[in-house]
C-alpha positions as CSV (number, residue, x, y, z in Angstrom):
1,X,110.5,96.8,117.5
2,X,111.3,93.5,115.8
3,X,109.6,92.7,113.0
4,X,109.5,89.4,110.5
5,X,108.6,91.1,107.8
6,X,108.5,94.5,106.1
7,X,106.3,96.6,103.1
8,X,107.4,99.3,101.4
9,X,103.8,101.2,100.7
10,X,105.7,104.9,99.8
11,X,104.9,106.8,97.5
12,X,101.0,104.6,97.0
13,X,97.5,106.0,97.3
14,X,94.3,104.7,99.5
15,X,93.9,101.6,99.1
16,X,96.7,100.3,98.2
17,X,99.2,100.4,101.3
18,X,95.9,98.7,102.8
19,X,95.6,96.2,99.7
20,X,99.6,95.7,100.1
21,X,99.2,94.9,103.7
22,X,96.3,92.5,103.6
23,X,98.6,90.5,101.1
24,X,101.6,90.4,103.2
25,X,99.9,89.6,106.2
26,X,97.7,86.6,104.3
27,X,101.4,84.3,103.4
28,X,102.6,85.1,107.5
29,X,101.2,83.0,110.2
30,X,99.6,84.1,113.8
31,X,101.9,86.1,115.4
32,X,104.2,87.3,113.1
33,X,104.7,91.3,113.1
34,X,104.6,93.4,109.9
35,X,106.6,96.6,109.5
36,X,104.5,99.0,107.0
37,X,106.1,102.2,105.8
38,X,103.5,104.3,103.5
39,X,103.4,108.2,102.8
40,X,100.1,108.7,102.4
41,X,98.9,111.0,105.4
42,X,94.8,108.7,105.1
43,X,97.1,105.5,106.3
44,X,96.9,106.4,109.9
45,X,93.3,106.4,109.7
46,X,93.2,103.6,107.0
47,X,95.1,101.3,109.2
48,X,93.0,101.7,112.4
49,X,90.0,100.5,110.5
50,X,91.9,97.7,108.7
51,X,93.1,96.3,111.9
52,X,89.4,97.0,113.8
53,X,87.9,94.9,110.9
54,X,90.3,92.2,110.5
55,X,91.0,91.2,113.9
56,X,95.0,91.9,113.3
57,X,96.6,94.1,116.1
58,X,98.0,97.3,115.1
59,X,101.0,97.8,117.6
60,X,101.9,100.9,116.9
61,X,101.5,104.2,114.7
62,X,104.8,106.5,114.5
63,X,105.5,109.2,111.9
64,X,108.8,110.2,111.1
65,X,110.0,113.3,108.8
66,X,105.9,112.9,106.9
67,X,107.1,108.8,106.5
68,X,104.5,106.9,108.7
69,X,105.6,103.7,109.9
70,X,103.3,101.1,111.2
71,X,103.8,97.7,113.1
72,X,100.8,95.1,112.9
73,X,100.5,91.7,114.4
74,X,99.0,88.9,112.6
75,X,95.9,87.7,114.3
């Protein structure tokens, strides 16, 4: 999936892929896609509600070798 920009959030605890991500997405404009890599296993869940509460689209949720990778869509 193309992306315009990525965030490293491996090896960080609740909140802050979540705290990370709301920073990242704040300087992109509508639109733009977000690649978000964390390790924390509550990020799958964490994400979901971030993106039902902020209105941002959460395209997809993949998890590779315990690594879970995460592409979300600037609303």
């Amino acid at each position: 999936m193309q992306f315009d920009k990525e965030l490293d959030a491996r090896g960080l605890n609740c909140p802050l892929p979540i705290l990370r991500a709301k920073k990242a997405l704040t300087d992109m404009t509508t639109g733009q896609v977000l690649k978000i890599m964390a390790t924390d296993p509550g990020a799958v869940k964490d994400f979901q509600a971030f993106a039902k509460q902020t209105g941002n689209e959460l395209l997809s949720s993949d998890t590779v070798d315990k690594e879970f990778i995460f592409f979300m869509k600037r609303k």
